[in-house]
C-alpha positions in Angstrom: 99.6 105.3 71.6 103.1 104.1 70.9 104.1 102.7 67.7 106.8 99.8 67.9 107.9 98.2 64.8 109.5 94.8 65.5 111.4 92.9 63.0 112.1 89.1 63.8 112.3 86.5 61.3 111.4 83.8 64.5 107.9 83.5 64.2 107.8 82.2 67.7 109.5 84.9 69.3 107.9 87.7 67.2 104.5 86.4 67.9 105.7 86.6 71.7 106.8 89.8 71.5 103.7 91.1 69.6 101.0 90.0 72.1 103.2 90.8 75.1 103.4 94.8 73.6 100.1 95.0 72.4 98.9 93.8 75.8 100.6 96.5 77.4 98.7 99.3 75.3 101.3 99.3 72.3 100.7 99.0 68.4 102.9 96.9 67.1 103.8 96.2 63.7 106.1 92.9 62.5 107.9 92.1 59.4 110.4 89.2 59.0 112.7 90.3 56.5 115.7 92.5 57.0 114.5 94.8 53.6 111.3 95.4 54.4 112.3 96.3 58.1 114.8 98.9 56.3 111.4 100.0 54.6 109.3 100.6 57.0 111.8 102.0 59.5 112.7 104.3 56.9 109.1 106.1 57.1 109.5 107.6 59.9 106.6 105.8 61.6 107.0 104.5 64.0 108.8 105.7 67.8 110.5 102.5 68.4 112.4 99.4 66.8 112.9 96.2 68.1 115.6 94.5 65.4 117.0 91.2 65.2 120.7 91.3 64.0 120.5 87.9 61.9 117.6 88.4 59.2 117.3 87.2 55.3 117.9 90.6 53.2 119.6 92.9 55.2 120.9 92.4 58.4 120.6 94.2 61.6 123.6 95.9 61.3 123.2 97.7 57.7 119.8 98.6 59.0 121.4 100.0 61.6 124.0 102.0 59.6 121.4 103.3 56.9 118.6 104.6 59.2 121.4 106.7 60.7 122.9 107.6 57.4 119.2 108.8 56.5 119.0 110.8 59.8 116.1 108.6 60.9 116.5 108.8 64.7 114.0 106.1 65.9 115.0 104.2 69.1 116.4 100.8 68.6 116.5 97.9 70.8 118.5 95.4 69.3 117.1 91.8 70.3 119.6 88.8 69.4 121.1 85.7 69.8 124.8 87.1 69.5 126.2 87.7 72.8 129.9 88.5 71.7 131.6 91.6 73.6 132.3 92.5 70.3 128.9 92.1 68.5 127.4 94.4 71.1 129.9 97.1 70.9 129.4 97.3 66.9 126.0 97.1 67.7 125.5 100.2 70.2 128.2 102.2 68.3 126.6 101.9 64.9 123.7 103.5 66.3 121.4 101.2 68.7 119.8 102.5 71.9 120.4 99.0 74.0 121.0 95.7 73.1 119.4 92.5 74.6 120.4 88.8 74.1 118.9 85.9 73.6 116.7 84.2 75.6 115.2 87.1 77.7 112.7 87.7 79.5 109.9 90.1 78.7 109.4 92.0 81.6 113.3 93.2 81.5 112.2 94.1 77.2 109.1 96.1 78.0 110.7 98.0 81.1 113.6 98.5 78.2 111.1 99.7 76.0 109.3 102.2 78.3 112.7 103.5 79.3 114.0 104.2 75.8 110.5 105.7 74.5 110.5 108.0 77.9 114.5 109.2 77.2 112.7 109.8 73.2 110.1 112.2 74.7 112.2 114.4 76.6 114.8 115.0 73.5 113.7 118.7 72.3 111.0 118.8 69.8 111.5 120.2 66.3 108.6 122.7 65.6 109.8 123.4 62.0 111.0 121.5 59.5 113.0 123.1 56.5 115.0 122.7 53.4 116.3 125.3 51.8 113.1 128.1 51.0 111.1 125.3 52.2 109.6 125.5 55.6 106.5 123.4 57.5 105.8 124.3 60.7 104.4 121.8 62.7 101.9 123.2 64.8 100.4 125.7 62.6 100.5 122.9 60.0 101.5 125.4 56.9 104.0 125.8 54.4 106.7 128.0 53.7 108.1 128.1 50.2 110.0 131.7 49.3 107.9 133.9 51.1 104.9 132.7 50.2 102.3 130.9 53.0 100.7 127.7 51.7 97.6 126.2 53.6 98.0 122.3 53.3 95.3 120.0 53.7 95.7 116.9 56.1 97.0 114.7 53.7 98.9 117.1 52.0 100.7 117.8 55.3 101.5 114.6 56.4 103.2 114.2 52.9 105.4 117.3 52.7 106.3 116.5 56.6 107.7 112.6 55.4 109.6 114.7 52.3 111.3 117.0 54.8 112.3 114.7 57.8 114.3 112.8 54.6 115.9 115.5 52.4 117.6 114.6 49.6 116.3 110.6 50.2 114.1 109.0 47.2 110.8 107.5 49.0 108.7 105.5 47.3 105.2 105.0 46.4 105.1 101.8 48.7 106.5 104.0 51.2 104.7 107.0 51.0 101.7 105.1 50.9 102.3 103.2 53.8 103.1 106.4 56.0 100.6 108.6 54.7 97.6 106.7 53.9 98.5 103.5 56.3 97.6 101.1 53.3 94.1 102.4 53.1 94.1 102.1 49.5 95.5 99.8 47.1 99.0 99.9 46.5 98.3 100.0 42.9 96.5 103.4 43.2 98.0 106.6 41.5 96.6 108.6 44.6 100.8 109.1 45.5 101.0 110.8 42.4 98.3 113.0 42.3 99.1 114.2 46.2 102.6 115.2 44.7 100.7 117.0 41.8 99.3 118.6 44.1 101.8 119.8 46.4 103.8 120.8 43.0 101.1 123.3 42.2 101.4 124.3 45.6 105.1 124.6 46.1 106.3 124.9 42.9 107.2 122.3 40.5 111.1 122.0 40.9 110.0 121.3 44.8 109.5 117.9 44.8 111.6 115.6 41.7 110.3 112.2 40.2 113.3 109.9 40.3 112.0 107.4 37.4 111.4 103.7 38.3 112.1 104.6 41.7 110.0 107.4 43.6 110.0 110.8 44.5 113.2 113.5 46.3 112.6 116.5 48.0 116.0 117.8 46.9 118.7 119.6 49.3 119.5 116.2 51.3 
């Protein structure tokens, strides 16, 4: 099942996007702040966006320009009220998919989305993800590191996988949470830390460095 992460500070036209997704066999996920779209986007997630260009925080278009600076190659469908020639072309060239205005009508959004999350599935899919010594293979689900093989548990797995799709890219716990554990534990747990405990012992310490006040790297980005 598709994951579409919609951020829209119109509560009327979120909430109409919402149902009309999740009616149509989607999970949808909705935040109305341009930062915390920046946030979740930046996990990895999710296979599609559906951004608003005009939000408190961060607009549309730096969340644009830092999920492709981070390599995060999510679909976006930009959904706005600007309609300019010129809004649309800074728009598609700083990294969106397609661009819709303002009103619209759902039918042409969800044929939209299908389209772009069909074009996402035939892109070639990366069976390995490394960084430097540092390998994961995605279908055997182990770890490289040197020449050593490392056996990874679930958890474990989806954790080092989040590290290496953003190299050199301090995550933090709010993130990693959110990706790894979905929010099934209180954000004020230390369970982050002692799955990166973990995975040091595993890896080797130097694999994975606290960034203090902030999070955790995976160097070599």
């Amino acid at each position: 099942m598709n994951r579409i992460l919609i951020v829209e500070d119109e509560e009327r036209i979120a909430s109409f996007v919402e149902k009309g997704l999740r009616s149509n066999g989607f999970t949808t996920t909705v935040v109305t702040d341009g930062d915390a779209g920046y946030e979740y986007a930046l996990t990895g997630g999710f296979d599609l966006l559906v951004l608003d260009i005009n939000l408190p925080g961060r607009d549309g278009f730096t969340i644009l320009r830092e999920l492709r600076e981070a390599r995060v190659t999510t679909p976006v469908i930009v959904l706005t009220a600007r309609d300019s020639v010129r809004d649309t072309v800074a728009g598609l060239e700083g990294g969106a998919d397609d661009w819709m205005t303002k009103p619209f009508r759902f039918e042409e959004l969800l044929a939209r989305v299908r389209l772009r999350l069909r074009t996402a599935a035939r892109a070639p899919e990366v069976t390995v993800l490394r960084a430097g010594s540092l390998s994961l293979d995605l279908r055997t689900r182990r770890a490289r590191a040197d020449e050593r093989t490392v056996d990874l548990t679930a958890r474990e797995f989806v954790l080092l996988e989040l590290f290496l799709r953003h190299p050199g890219q301090v995550l933090s716990r709010e993130q990693i949470l959110s990706h790894v554990w979905d929010y099934d534990f209180d954000p004020g747990s230390n369970i982050v830390d002692v799955y990166v405990r973990t995975l040091r012992k595993k890896l080797g310490a130097e694999r994975v460095e606290t960034v203090r006040g902030m999070g955790y790297r995976l160097p070599g980005g």
